[in-house]
BAFI-3210 file (N, C-alpha, C; in Angstrom, 3 decimals, decimal comma, padded with zeros to 6 digits):
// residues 240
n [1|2|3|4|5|6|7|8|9|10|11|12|13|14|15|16|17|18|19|20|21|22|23|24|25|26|27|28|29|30|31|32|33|34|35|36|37|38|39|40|41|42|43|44|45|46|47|48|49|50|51|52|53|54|55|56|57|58|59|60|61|62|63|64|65|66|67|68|69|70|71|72|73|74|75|76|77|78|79|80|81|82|83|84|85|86|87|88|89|90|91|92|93|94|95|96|97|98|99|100|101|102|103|104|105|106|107|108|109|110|111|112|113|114|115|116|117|118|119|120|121|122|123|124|125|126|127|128|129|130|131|132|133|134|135|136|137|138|139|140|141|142|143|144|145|146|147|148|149|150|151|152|153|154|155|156|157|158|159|160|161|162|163|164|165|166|167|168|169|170|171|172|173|174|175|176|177|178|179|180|181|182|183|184|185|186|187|188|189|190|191|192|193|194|195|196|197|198|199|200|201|202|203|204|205|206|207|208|209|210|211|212|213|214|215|216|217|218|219|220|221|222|223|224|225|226|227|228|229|230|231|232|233|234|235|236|237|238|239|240]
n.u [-043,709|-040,904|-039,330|-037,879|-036,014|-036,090|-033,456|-033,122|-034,261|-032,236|-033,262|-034,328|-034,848|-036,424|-036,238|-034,654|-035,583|-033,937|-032,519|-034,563|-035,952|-036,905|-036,882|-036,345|-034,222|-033,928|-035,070|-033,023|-030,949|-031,431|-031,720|-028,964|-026,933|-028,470|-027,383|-024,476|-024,724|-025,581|-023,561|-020,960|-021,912|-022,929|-020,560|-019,918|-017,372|-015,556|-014,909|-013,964|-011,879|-009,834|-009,675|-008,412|-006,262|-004,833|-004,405|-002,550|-000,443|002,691|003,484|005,301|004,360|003,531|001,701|-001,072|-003,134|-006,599|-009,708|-013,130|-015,820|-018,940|-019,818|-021,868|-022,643|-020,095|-018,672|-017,488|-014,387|-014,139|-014,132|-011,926|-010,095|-009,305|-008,459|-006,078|-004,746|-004,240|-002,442|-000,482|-000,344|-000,404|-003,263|-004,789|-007,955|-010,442|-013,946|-016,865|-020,316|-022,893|-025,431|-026,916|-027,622|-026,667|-024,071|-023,588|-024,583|-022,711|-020,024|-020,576|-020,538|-017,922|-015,939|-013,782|-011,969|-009,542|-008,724|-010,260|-011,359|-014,632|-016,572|-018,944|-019,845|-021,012|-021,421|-020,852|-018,581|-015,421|-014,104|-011,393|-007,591|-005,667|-004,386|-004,553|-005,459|-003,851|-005,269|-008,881|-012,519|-015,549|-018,211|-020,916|-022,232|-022,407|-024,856|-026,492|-026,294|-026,973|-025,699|-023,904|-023,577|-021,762|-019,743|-018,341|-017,881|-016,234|-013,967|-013,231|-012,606|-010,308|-008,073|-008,132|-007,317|-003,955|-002,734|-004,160|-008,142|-011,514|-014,572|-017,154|-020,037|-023,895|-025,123|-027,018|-029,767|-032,079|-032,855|-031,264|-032,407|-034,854|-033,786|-033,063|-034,650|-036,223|-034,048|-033,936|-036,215|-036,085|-033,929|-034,372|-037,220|-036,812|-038,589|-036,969|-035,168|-036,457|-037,684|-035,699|-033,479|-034,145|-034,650|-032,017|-030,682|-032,025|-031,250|-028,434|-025,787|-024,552|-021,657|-020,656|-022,050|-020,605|-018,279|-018,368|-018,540|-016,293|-014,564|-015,423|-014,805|-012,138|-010,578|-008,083|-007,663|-009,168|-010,218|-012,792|-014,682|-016,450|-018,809|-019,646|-023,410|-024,155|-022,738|-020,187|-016,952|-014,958|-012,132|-009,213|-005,276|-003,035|-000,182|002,628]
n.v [026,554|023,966|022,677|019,438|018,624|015,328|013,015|011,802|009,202|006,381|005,598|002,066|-001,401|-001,071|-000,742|000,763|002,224|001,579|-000,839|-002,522|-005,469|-004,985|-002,801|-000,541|-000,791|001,752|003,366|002,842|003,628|006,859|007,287|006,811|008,606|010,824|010,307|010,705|013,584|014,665|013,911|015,062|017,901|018,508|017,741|014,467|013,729|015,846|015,547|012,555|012,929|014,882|013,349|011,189|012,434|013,426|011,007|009,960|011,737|012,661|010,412|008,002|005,593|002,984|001,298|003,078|001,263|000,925|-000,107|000,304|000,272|-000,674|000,831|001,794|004,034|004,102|006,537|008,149|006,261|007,452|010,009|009,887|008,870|010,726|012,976|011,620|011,271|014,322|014,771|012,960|010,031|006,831|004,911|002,405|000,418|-001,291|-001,601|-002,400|-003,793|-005,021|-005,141|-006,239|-004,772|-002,433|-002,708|-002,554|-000,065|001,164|-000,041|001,135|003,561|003,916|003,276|004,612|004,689|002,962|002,185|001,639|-001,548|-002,881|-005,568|-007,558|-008,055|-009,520|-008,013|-007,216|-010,013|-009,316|-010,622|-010,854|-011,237|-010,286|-007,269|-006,516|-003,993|-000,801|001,488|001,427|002,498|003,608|004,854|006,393|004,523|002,869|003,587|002,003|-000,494|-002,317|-001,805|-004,377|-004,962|-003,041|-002,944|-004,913|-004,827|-002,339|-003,716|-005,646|-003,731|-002,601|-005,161|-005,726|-003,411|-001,388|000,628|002,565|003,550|004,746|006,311|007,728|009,028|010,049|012,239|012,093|014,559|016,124|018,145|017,878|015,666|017,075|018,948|017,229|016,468|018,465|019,235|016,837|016,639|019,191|018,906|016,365|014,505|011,784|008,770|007,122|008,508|010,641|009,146|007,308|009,453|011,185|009,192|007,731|009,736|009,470|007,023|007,382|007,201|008,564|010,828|009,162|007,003|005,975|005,572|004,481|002,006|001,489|001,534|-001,488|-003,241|-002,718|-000,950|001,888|005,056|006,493|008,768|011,367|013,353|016,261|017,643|019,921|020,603|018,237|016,120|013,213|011,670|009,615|008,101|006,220|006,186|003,600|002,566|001,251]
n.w [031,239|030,938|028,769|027,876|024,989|023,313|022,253|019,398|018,477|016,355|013,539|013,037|011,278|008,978|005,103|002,770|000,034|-002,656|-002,049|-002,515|-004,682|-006,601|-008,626|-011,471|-013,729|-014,896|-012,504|-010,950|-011,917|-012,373|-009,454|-008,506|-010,301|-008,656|-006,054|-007,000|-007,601|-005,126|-003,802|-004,823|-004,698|-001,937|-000,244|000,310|-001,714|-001,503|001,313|000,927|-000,656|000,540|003,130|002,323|001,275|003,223|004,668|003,041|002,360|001,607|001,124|-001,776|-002,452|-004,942|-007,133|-005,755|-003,530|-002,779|-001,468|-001,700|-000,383|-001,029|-002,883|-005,008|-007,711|-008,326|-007,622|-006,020|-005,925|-009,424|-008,628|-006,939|-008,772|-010,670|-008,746|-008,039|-010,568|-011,782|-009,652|-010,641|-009,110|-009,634|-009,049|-008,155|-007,722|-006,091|-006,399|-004,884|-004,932|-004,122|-005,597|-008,353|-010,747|-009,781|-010,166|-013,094|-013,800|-012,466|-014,118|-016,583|-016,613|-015,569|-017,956|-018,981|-016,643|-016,157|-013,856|-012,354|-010,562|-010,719|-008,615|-007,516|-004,431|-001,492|001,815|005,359|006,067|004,576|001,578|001,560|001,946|004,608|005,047|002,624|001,217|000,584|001,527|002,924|002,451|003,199|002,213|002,573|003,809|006,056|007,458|006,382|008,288|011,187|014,525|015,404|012,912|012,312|013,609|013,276|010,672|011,223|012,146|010,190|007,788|009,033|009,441|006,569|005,850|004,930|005,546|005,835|006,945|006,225|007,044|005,773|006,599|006,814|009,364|012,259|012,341|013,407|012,025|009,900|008,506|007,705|006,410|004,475|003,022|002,034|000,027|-002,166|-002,829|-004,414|-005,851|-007,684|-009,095|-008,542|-007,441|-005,492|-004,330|-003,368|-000,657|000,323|001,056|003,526|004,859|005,049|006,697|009,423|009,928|010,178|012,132|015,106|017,076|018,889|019,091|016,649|017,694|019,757|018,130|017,079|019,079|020,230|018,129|018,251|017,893|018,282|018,662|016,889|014,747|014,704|012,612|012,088|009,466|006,798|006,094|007,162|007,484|008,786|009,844|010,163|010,965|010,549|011,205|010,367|011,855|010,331]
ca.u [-043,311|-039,631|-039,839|-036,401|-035,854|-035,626|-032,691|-033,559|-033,614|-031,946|-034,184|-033,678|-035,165|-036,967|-035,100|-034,905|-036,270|-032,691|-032,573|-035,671|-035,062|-038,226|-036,801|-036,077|-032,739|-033,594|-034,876|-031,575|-029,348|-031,458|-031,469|-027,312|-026,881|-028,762|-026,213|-023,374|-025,135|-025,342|-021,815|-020,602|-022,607|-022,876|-019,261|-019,088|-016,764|-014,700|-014,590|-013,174|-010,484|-009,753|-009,314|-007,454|-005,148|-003,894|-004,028|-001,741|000,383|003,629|004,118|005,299|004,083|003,005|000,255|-001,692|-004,408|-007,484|-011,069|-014,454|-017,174|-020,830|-019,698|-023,396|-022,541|-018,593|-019,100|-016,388|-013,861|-013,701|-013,330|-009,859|-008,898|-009,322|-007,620|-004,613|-004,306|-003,689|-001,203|000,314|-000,409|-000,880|-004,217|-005,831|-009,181|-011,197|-014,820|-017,521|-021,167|-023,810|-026,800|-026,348|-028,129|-026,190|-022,917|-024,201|-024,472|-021,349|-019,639|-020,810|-020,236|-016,687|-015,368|-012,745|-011,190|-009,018|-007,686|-011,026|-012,344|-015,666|-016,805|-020,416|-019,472|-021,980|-020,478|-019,382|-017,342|-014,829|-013,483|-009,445|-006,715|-005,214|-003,300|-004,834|-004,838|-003,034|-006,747|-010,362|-013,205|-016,935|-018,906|-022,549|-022,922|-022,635|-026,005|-027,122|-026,045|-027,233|-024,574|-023,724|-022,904|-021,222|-018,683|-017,929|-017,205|-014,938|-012,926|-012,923|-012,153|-009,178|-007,836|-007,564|-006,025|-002,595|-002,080|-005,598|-009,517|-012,033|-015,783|-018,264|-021,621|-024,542|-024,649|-028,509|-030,511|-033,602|-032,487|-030,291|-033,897|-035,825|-032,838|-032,489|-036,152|-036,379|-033,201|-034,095|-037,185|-035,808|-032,933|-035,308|-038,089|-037,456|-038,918|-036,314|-034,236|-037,592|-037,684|-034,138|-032,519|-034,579|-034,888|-031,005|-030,825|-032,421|-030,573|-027,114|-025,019|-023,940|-020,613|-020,491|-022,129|-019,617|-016,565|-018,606|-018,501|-014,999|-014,032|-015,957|-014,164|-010,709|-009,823|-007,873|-007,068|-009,538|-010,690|-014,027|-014,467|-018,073|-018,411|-020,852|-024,150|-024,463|-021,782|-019,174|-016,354|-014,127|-010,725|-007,803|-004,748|-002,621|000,757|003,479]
ca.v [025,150|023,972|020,669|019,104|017,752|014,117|012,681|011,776|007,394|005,808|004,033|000,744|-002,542|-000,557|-001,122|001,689|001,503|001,003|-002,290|-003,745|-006,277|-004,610|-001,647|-000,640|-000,295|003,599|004,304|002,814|004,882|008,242|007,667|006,544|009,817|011,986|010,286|011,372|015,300|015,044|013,554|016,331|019,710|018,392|017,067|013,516|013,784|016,380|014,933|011,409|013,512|015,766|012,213|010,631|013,258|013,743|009,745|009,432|012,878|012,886|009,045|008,216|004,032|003,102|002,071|002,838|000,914|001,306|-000,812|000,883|-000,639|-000,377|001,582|002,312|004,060|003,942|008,289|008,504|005,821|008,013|011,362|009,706|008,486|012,089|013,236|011,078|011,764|015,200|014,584|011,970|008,979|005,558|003,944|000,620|001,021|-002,783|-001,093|-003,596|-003,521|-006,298|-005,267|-006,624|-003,261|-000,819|-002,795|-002,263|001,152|001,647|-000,383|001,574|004,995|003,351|002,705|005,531|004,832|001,693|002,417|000,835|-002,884|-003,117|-006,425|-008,082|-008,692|-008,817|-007,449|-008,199|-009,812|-008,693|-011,527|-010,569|-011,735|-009,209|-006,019|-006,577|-002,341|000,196|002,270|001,152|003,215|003,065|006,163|006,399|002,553|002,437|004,084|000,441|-001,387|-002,375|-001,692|-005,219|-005,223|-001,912|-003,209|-006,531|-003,744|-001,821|-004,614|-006,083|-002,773|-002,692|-006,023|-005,554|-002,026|-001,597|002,485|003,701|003,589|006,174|005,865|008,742|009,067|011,170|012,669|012,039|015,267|016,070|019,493|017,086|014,763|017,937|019,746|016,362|015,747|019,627|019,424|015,474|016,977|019,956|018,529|014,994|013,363|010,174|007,923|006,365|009,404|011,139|007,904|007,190|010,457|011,282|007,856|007,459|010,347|008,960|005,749|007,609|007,374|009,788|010,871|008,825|005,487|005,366|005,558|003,261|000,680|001,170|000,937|-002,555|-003,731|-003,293|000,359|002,695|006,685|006,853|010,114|011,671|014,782|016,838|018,787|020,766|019,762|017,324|014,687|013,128|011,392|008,511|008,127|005,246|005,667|002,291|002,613|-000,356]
ca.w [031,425|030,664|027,932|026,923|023,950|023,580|021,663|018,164|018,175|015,051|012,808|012,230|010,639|007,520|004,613|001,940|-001,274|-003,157|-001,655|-003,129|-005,709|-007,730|-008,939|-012,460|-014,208|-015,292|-011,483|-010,148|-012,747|-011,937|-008,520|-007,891|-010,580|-007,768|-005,069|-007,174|-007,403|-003,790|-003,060|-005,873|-004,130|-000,767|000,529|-000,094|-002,507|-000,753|002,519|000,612|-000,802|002,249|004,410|001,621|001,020|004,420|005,222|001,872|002,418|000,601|000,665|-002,895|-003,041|-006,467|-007,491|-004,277|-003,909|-002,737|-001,563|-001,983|-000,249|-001,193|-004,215|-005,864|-009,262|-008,200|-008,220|-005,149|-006,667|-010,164|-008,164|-006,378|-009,652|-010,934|-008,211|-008,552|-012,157|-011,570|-008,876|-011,247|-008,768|-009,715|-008,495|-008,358|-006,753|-006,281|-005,983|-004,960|-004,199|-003,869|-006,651|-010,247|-011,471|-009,626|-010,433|-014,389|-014,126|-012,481|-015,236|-017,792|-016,114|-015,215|-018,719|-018,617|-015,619|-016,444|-012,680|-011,113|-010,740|-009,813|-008,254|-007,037|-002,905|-000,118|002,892|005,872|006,032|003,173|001,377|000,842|002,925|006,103|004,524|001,282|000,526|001,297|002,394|002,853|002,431|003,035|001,912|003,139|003,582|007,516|007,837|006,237|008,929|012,364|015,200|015,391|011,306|012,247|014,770|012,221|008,886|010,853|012,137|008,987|006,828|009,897|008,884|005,135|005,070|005,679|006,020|006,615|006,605|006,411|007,031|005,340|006,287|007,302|010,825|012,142|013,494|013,182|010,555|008,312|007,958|007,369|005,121|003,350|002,340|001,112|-000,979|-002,305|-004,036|-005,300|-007,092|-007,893|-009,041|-009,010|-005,705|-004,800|-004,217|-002,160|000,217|000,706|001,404|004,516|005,946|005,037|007,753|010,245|009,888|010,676|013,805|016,114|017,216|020,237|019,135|015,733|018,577|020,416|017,813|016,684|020,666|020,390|017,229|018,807|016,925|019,250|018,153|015,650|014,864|014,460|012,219|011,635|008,409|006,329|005,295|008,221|006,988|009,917|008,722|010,866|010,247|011,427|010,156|010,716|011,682|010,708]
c.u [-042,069|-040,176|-038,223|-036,913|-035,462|-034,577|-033,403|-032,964|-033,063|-033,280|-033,941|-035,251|-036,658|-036,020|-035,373|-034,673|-035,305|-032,581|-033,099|-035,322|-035,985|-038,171|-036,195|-034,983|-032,664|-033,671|-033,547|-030,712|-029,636|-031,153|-029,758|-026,994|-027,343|-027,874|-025,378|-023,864|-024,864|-024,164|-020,963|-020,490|-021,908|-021,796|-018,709|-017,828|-015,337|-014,222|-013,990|-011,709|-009,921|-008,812|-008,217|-006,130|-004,287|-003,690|-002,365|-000,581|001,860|004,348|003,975|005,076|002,916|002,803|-000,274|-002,940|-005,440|-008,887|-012,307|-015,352|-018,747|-020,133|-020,776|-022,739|-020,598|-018,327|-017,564|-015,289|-013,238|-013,218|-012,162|-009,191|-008,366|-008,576|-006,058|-004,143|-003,553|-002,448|-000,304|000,845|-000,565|-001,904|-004,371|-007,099|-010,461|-012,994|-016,008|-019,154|-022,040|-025,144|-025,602|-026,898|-026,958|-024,769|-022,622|-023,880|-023,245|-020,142|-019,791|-020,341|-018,264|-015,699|-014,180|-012,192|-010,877|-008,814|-009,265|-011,338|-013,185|-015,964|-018,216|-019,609|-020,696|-021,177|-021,309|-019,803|-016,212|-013,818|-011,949|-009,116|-005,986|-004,524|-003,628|-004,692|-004,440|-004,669|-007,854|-010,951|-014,601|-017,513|-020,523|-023,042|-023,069|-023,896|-027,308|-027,387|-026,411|-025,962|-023,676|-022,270|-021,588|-020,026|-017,552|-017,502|-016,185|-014,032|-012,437|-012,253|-010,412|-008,403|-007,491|-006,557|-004,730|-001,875|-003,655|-007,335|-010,281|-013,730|-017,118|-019,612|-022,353|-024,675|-026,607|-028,506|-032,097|-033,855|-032,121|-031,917|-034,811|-035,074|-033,080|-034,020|-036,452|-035,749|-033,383|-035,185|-037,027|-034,933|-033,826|-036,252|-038,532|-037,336|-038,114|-035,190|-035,163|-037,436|-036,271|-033,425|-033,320|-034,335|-033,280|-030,299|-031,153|-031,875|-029,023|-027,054|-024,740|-022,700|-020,203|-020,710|-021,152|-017,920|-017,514|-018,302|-017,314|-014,256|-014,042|-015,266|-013,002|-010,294|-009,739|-007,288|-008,113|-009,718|-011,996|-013,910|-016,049|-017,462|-019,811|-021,593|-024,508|-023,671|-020,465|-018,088|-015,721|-013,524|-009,689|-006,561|-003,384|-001,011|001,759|005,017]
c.v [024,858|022,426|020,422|017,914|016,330|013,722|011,925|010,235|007,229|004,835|003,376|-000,303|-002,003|-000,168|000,364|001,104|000,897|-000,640|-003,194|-004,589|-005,856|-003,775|-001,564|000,115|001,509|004,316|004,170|003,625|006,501|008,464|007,814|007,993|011,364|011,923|010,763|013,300|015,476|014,705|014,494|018,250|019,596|017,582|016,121|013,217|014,656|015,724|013,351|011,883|013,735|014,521|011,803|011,131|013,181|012,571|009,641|010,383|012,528|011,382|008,545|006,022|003,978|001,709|002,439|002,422|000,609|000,149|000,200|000,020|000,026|000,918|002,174|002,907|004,621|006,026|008,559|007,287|006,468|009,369|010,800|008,783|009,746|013,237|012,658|011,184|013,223|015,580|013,070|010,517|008,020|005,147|002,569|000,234|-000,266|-001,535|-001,958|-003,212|-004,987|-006,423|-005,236|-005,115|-002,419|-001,306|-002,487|-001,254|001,671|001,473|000,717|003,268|005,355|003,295|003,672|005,722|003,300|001,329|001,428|-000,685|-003,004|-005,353|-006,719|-009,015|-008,764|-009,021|-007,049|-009,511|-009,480|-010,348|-011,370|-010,584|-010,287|-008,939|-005,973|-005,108|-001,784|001,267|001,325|001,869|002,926|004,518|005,975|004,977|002,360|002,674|002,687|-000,344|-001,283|-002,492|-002,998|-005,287|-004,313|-002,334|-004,029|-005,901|-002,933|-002,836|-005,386|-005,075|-002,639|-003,614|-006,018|-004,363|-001,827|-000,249|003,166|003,373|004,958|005,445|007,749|008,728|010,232|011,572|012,423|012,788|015,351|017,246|018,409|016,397|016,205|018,278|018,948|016,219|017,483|019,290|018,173|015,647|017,851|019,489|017,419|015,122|012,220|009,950|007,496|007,399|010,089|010,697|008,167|007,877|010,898|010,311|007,720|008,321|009,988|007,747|005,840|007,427|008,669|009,667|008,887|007,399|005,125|005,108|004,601|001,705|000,919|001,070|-000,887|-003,405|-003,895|-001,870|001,058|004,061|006,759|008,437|010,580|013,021|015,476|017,809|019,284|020,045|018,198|015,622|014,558|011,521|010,740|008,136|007,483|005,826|004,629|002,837|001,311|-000,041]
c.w [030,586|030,016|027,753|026,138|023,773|022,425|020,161|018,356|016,672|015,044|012,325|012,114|009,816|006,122|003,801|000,453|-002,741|-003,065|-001,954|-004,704|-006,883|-008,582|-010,174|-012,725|-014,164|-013,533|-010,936|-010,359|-012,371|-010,101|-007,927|-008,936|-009,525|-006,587|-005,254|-006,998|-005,884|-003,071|-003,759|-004,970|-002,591|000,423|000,617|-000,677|-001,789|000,450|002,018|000,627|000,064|002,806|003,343|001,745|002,520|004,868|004,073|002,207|001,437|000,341|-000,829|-003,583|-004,147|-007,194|-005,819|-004,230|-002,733|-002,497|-001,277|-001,655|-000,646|-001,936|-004,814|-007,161|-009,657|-008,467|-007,048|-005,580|-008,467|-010,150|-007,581|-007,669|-010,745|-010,066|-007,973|-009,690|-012,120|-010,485|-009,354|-010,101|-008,987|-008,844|-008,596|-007,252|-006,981|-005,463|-005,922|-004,151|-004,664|-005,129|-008,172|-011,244|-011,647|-010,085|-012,278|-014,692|-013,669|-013,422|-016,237|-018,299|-015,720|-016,491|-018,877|-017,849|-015,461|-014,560|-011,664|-011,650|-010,100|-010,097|-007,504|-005,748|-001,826|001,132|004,395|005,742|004,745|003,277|000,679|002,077|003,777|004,709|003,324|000,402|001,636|002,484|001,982|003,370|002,453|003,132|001,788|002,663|005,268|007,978|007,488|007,224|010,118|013,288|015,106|013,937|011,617|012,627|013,596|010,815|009,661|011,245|010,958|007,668|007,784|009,380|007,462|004,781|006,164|006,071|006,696|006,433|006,784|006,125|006,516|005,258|006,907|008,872|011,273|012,869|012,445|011,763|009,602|007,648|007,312|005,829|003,717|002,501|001,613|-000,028|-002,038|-003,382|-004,759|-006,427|-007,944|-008,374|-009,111|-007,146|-004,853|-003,785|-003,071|-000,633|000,863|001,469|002,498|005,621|005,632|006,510|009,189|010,730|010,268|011,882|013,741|016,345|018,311|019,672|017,558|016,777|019,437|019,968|017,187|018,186|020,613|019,280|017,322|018,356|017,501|018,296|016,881|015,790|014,243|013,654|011,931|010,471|007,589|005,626|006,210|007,730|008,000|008,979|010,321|010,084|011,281|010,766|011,078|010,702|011,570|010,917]
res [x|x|x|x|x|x|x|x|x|x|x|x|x|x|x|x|x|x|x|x|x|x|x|x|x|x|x|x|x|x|x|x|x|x|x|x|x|x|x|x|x|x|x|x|x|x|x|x|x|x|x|x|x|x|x|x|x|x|x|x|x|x|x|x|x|x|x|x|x|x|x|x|x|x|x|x|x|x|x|x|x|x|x|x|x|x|x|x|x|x|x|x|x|x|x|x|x|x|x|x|x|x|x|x|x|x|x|x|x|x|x|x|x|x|x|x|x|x|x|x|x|x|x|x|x|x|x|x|x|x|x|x|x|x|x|x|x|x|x|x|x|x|x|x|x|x|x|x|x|x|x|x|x|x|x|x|x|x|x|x|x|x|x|x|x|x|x|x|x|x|x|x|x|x|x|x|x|x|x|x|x|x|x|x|x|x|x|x|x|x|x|x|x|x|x|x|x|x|x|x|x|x|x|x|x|x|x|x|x|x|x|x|x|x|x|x|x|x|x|x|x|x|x|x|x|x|x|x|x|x|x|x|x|x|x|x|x|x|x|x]
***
């Protein structure tokens, strides 16, 4: 007997356990510390650069600056100010997320990198006027959002940046959910990190419906990229 496989649904309207307003300062700091390990090992981090680098290429505007949405412990914000240091760039990198915790711990983790400002935003819509940076970035925050939200962040990340955007998140199969819930306890033990990183999986888009909702937002030529470790990466870059 011949079975086919049915397409793997996104899961939506279950929140993950980050989100809850119950959670204690130390789990927040171990768990956004296990995001950076896994944006570190597993490509986040690279794949920011990567996009950056080739959106930015040998243009020499100074400072270049930079929005960070849904920041969590600002871990991709101090790798591109670490990478501009060494390529003797000027930054200015407005990094903003919505919890008073996680904006705490990013602060604190932040104090050596004069080059960022973190800010307490809830998003969308982004409150700064058209062309406001040069790039906008959202690194595993779209997997938050219901298509709807989805459509309304990139038109709005469109709108503020004036050379480029870039969107980094997880790719949903049914391996990445398995991979992710192996690797989540090996590196881990804290809950939030268990929870999260599975169901964060499951909560990704697909190729097709992230070009669906940047079709629907108005955003023509984007580009889609897949990369290792089940992380897909969307990329504008704005020409004026």
């Amino acid at each position: 007997m011949v079975t086919t496989r049915l397409p793997l649904p996104r899961l939506q309207g279950v929140a993950e356990l980050l989100d809850r307003p119950d959670n204690s300062d130390g789990e927040i700091r171990e768990n956004l510390r296990d995001l950076e390990r896994l944006n570190r090992y597993f490509g986040g981090v690279r794949i920011a650069l990567l996009h950056l680098g080739r959106m930015v290429g040998e243009r020499s505007q100074n400072p270049l600056t930079i929005l960070d949405i849904a920041t969590g412990g600002a871990d991709i914000p101090r790798a591109i100010c670490r990478w501009a240091r060494k390529r003797k760039l000027t930054v200015a990198i407005e990094a903003v997320d919505r919890g008073d915790q996680v904006l705490a711990a990013a602060t604190d983790w932040s104090r050596d990198f004069p080059e960022i400002r973190l800010r307490g935003v809830q998003v969308p819509p982004l409150p700064y006027p058209d062309h406001s940076f040069d790039y906008v970035i959202a690194s595993l925050f779209f997997h938050h959002l219901n298509e709807v939200e989805g459509i309304l962040m990139l038109r709005e990340m469109a709108r503020v940046a004036r050379r480029g955007l870039l969107v980094n998140d997880l790719l949903r199969s049914r391996l990445a959910c398995l991979l992710t819930a192996m690797t989540t306890r090996l590196l881990s033990g804290n809950r939030l990190t268990h929870h999260d990183g599975p169901m964060s999986v499951l909560r990704g888009f697909r190729p097709q419906e992230l070009r669906g909702m940047a079709t629907k937002a108005g955003l023509a030529n984007v580009r889609l990229s897949h990369h290792p470790w089940f992380r897909i990466a969307l990329t504008k870059e704005i020409v004026t």
